[in-house]
Each structure stands twice: as C-alpha cells, then as structure tokens.
N, C-alpha and C positions, 0 to 999 in steps of 0.2 A: 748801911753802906751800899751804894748803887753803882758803882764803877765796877765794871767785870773784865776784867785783862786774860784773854785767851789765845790761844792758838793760832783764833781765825780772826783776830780784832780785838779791839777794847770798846765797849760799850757804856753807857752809862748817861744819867742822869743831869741836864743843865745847871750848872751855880752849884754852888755852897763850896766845901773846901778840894784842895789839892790832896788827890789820892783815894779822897770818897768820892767824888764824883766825876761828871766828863767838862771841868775847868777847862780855859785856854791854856793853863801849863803844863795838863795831863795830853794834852790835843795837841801841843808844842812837843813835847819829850816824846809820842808814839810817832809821830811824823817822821821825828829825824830819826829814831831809831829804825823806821821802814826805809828810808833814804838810804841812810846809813848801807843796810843791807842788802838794797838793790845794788850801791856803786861797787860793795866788793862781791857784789855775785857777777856783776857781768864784765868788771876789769878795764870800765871805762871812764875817762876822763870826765866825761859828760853828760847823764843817764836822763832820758826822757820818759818823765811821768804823767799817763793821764787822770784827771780828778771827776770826776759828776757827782751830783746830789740830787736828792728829793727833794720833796718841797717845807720841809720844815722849816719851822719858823726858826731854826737855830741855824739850818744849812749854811746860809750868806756867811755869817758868821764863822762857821766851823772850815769851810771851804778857803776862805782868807787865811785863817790862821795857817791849814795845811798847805796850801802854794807858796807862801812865802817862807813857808821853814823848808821846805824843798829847794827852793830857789838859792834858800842860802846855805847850802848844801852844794848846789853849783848844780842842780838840776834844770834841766828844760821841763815847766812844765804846760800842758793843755789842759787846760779847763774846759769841760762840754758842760756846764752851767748845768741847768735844769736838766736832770736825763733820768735815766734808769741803770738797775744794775744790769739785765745784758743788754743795753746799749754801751756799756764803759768795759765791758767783756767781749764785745765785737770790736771796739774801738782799740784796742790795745793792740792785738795783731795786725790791723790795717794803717795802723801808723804808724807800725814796727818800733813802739814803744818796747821799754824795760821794765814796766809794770804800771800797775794802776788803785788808785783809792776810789772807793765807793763811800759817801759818805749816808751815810742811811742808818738806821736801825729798824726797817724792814718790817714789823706788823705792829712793835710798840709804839705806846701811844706817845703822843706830841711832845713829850717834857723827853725822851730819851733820845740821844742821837750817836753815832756807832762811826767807824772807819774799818771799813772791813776792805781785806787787801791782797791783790792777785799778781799772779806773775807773769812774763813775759809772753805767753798764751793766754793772756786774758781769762787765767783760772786760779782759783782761792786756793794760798799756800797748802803745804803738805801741813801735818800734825811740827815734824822737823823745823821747817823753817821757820811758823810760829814762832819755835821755841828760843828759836836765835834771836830775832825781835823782841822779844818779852826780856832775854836774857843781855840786850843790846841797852834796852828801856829802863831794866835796873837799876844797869852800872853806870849809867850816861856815858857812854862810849861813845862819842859821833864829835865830829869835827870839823866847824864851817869855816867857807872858802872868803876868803880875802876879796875886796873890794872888784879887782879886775876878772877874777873869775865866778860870778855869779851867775845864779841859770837866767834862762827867759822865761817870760809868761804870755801864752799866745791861748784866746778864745776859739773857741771852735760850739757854734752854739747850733749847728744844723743837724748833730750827729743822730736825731732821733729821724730823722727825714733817710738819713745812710743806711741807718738798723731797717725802717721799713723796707727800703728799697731791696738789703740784701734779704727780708722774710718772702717777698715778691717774686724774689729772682729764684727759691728754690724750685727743684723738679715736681716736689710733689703736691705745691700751693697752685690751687687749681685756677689761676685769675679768672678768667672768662668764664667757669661754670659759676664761681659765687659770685658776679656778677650780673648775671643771668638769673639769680635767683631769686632779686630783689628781697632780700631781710631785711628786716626792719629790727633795729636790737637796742638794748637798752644798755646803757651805764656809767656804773658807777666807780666811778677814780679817788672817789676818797678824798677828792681838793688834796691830790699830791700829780706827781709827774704822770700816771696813770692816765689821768684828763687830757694830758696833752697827746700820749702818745697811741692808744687807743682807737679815739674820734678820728686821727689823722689814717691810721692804719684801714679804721673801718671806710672811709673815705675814697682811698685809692682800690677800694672793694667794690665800692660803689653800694656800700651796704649802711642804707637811712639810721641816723643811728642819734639815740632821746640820750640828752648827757643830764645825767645826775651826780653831783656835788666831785665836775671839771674841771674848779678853777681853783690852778696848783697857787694854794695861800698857806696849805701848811695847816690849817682848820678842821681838824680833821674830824666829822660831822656824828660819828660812832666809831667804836670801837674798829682798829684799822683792820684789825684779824678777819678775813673772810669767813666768818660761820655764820650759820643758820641763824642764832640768835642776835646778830645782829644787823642781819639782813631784810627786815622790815619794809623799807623804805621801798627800795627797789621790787621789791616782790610785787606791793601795790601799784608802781609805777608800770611797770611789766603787763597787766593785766588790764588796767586803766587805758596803756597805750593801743593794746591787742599787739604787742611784740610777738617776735619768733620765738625770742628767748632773751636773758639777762646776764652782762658780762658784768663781774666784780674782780679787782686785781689788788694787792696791798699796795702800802704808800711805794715799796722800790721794784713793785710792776715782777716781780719773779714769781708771784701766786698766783693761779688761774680759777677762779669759780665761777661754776655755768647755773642759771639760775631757769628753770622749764618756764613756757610759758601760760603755767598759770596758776605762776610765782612760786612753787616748789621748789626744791632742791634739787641739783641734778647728783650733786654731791664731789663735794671737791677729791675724791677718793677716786669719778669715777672721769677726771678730765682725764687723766692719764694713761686708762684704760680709753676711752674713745681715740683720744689722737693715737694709741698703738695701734687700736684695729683698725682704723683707716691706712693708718704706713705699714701695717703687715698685710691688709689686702691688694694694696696696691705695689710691692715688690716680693710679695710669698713667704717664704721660709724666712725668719731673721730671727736676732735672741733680742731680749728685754730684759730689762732690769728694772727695779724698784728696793727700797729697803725693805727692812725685816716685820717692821711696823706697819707697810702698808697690806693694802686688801689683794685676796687671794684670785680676784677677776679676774687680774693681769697676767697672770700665768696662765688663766682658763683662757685668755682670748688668745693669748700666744701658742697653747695647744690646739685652738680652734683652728688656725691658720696652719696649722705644719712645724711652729715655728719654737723654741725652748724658752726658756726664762731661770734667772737668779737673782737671789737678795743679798743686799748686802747690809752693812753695820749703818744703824743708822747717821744721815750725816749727808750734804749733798758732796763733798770730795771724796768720801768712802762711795758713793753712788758711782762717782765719776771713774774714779779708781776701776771698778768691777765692771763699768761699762768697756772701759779701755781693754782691760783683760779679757772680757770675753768675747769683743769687736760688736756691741750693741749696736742693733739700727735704730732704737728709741730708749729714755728710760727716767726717771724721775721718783717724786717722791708722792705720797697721798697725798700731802696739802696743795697739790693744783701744781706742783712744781713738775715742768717738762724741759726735758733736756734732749735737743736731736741734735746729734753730732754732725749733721749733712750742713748747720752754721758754726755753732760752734758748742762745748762741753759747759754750760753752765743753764742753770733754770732760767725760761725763758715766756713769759706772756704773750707776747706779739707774737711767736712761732707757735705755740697754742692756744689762740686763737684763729687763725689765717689754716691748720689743721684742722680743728675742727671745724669751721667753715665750709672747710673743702669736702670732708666727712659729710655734714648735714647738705651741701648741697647735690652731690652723689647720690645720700639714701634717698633721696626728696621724701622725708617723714621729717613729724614734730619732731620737737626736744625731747620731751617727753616718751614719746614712743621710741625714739634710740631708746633716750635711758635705762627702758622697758626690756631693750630686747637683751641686756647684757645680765649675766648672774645678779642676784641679788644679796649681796651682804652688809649685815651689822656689826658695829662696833658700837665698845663700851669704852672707854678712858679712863682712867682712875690711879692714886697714888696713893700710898702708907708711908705716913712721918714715923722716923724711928728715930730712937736717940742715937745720940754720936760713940756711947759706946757698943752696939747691936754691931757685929761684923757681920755685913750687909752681902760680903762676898761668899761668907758660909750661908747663910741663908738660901742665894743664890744655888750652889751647888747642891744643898740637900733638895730642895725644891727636883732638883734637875735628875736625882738619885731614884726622888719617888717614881717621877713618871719615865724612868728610862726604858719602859716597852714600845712608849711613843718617839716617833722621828723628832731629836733634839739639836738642836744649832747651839753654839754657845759663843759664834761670832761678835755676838753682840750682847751681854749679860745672858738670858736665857730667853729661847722659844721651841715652845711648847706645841708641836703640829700633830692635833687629834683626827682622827676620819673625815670631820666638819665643822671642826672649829680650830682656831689656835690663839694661845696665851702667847704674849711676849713681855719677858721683865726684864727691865733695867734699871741699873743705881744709876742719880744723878752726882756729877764729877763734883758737885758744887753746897752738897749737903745731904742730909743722912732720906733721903728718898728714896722707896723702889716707885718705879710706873709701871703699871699693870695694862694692859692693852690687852684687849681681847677682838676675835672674832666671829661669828658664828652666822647661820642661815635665816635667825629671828634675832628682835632687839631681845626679846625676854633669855636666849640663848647666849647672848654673848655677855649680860648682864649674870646670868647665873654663872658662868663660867667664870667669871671676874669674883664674883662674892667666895664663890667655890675656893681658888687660888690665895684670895684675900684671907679666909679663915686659915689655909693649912700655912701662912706666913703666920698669923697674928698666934697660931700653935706653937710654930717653934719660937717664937718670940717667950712666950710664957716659958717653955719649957729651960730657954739660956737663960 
C-alpha cells in the first residue's frame, strides 16, 4: 500500500487502485475535503486558493484534477503552475488567499506525488486541523456549488520572479557585495522547479552560474534526496568547472545543500548553521531553533554570538511552532531546511541561498574553509525493526530510566545529551520502528554510541 493520508497531506504512489494509491479519485475526495474545510474555517461565500507544483511528470495531471474540484466547490483558484513550495508559501499571504496546495512529494522519487496543504499564512496545518481534513475525507462530507456559483481559475505563472524579488528586497541579502564578488557556482535542480528558480535567483546576483540537470521535465537524473551518495555528478562538475562552490535543492526547492569546491560536502547539517551565523553576526544577540535530531553546531554558533538556542519535536510545524514561541530570528532543520521569519515561517532555498551568499561574500574565504571554521560533528542514522507486538513506548521510557544522570528531553520520543555526544530515539507513527540518531565529535564515536544504544534495546527486547 503506498497511499499515506496524514495530518500534513496525503501522499502516495501513481496508478493502480482507489485507496492504495494517489489515484485521480483519492486526489479528487482530498481536495474537496481541504476545500471543504478552508470555506467553513473562514465563513466565506467565496474562498480563494493558491495551487503550484513541481515538475513531475504527474504534476499537470495532479494540478488539474485539484483546481477544478476546488472550482467546484465555488472556490477561486490561482494556479502559479511550475513553482516551489515557499514560492506558494509567500504567494498565499500576498494574495490574501484563504490557503493553498502544494502539489509535490518533496525528495521522493518520480512515481510519488503528494498535496500538502497550508493556511491562510502560507504555513502547513496544525496536527488539529489535519485531522479535520482526513476526518472530512472519510466521511465525504463536502458539497458542490450549482452551475451559477462556481469558483474561477486565474494563472499567475511569474510568481517565482515575486519570491526572488521579495529574497532581494531583505535587509540582510547583501546585493551589491555578492555581486561584487563574482562566484562562479554550480547547479544542480534535479530537472524539477529547482532549475528554474535558482539560475534565475543566481542571475539577479550576478553570480555566473554552470546548470546541471535545469530542465524542469520531471526526469529526475538520481535519486532527488540531497545526500552525499548521490551527489557524484556535480562534485565532478564543481571541480572540472573550478567553481566557488556547488548548490543542490530537492524537486519542491525547501532543501539546501552546499557542495565545497573541491566537490566535498559542506554538509547539509551545516547550511543552517552558516546562514545563522551570518544573521547572528550581523544583528548580535538573537535565539535559534533547530530540532532535536539535528547537530549541536547551532547552538555553539548561537553561543558564539551572545545569542541562545532550542529544539524542538521533530517536524517543520513543530520547528515553526517553537520559533514563534520563543520569537527566533533564524531556524530550520538539518536537512538544509532554513526558515527566516524576516519573509516568511516555512523552509526556504532561495533565502538560503542569497544568505549564504552574503555570508561567503563578507568572510571572502573558500567554501571549504568556512566550513572548516565551524565545530565539527558526526552523525550516525540507524533503525530497529521490531515486531508490532514490542511496546515501543516502554522500550522508550526504560531506555530513558537508565541514563537519567544525563540531560533527557522526552519531547520528542527520547534524547539522550551526554558531555559530547547525544543519542536521539523515536518510534515511527507508521510502523513498529525505533530511529536511532546519534552524534558525536568522531564518525567512529557517534557509530559506537549508536551500536552502544542499539544493543541495550536489542536487551530489553530479549528480556520482554
């Protein structure tokens, strides 16, 4: 079964049947049930919805079906055709829209495509509201409008031109100096929206820029997930060219990975650390955020500055959530996800990139030697399948019994913060998994810390 019906969206798999997969009548019945629940959240006769997609080969397709089940709903809606998600997350408040679809499935590969869905600030439901949608999706509860009251459908296909322009227009996107700097940068879009919006952004930078695999077809050339192992291509491109450095984004452009230029990793762990310390030097004392899962830099470079730091559950609405609470001036997630509230609360590429930018054209050093000057930490990833009768929750707690001499979080399943290193474990909602996450000051250290963790589960496993 490859259809996943969640909180934040319904995901899933092209063709085959209704209910297993993401069919046009599972893509028809989530629609209206978001429809549905945007007309009675804002109490208005006439709700205006914006839609964007990536460039999958399913989008055209998937985008169709979503505007006109909106339409017949008696929605207005705007389609910004090929875009990004925070292009349709900046789009939604400047059009004083009542929400918006993203149609994307974000780093899965080309057979999957998703509807993930925001609100009237151009930011991804609560856990709550989800659950109204899903609960709306069940029961078919929705009800379309009669011939004379149908919505309209109006393209709006510039909007990635409006997103660069508002990354342009912030205080602390340095124009003139990364202009001045003459970069020369390499990238790679993945042949999704990434291609388009990128080259154009580096453009108005004035910053020479090598496109590899730009042309938004949907084709997507390697695996779309920005890691190391599939970043080959451009490494060699990067070195080949004598780049500054190497920009990689997924297909819906909300991941940022910075690639050194001579083709190493800069590490998608540490995009998020460099755009904070350029925006914590450049306005002083401010808090940060990151989740629980990511690396311990962020808070060191937030201490570097004067300035504090917290984590939260992992999740980017729980990100957003604890940003809002504790008034963050930056904050994101490890996988290259940057969120600055100074546009607006949702992960954002184009605004991390155009920071770091401004960042490397400030220190005027390589990629590499930033990357150099920041803490160094490793991570390990890893997961134990357990059967579906192991309570995963008791597991969890005794885990959290043993080491309770060390600082414990239990925000988010368990984490484990040792002198220099930390464990973080979480069950998946979706099946009998822990993830084991580690970090430590050596790879061979956060790999032992992981096996370490890994056995005193696989104990009590034996022992229930």
């Amino acid at each position: 079964m490859t259809l996943i019906k969640s909180i934040s969206g319904i995901r899933g798999t092209i063709g085959g049947k209704v209910n297993d997969n993401l069919t046009p009548i599972d893509t028809v019945k989530f629609a209206a049930a978001y429809g549905t629940f945007i007309k009675e959240r804002s109490k208005k006769q006439h709700v205006k919805i914006i839609i964007g997609r990536d460039a999958r080969i399913s989008g055209k397709m998937i985008s169709g079906l979503v505007a006109n089940t909106l339409i017949g709903l008696g929605a207005d809606v705007i389609d910004l055709g090929l875009s990004t998600t925070p292009t349709v997350e900046v789009a939604v408040p400047l059009e004083q829209a009542d929400g918006g679809i993203i149609l994307t499935a974000s780093h899965n590969p080309k057979q999957w495509n998703a509807l993930k869905l925001l609100n009237e600030k151009g930011e991804f439901l609560s856990a709550i509201e989800g659950k109204e949608i899903l609960d709306l999706a069940e029961k078919d509860e929705y009800s379309f409008y009669e011939i004379n009251d149908l919505g309209t459908y109006k393209e709006l296909t510039d909007y990635i031109k409006k997103h660069i322009q508002e990354v342009l227009n912030l205080e602390l996107v340095d124009v003139e100096t990364i202009r001045k700097a003459n970069f020369k940068v390499v990238v790679d879009g993945v042949n999704s929206t990434g291609g388009i919006a990128i080259p154009a952004l580096l453009k108005e930078l004035n910053v020479e820029c090598v496109e590899l695999y730009c042309e938004p077809n949907g084709h997507f050339p390697h695996n779309p997930e920005p890691l190391k192992e599939h970043l080959g291509d451009i490494s060699n491109l990067i070195v080949k060219e004598k780049a500054d450095f190497g920009i990689v984004v997924d297909p819906d452009v909300d991941r940022l990975a910075i690639v050194n230029e001579d083709g190493s990793m800069f590490g998608e762990e540490y995009t998020l650390v460099a755009c904070a310390d350029y925006v914590l030097g450049k306005t002083g004392k401010g808090h940060v955020v990151s989740n629980l899962s990511s690396s311990r830099a962020l808070g060191d470079i937030a201490k570097k500055h004067g300035g504090t730091y917290s984590a939260s559950a992992v999740g980017e609405v729980n990100v957003v959530i604890e940003m809002k609470k504790s008034d963050a001036i930056i904050g994101g997630e490890g996988n290259g996800g940057i969120i600055y509230p100074a546009l607006h609360y949702g992960r954002d590429s184009l605004v991390g990139v155009a920071l770091f930018l401004s960042h490397l054209a400030h220190k005027k050093v390589s990629c590499k030697a930033l990357r150099a000057s920041y803490p160094s930490y490793f991570m390990s990833k890893n997961k134990i399948q357990l059967t579906s009768q192991i309570n995963v929750d008791d597991i969890l707690d005794t885990i959290a019994k043993k080491y309770n001499s060390e600082k414990i979080s239990t925000v988010d399943g368990v984490k484990i913060d040792f002198e220099s290193q930390w464990v973080h474990l979480r069950k998946s909602n979706t099946e009998p998994i822990i993830r084991v996450y580690t970090e430590s000051k050596s790879q061979k250290g956060a790999i032992d810390l992981a096996k370490r963790i890994v056995d005193d589960i696989k104990e009590l496993i034996k022992v229930n």
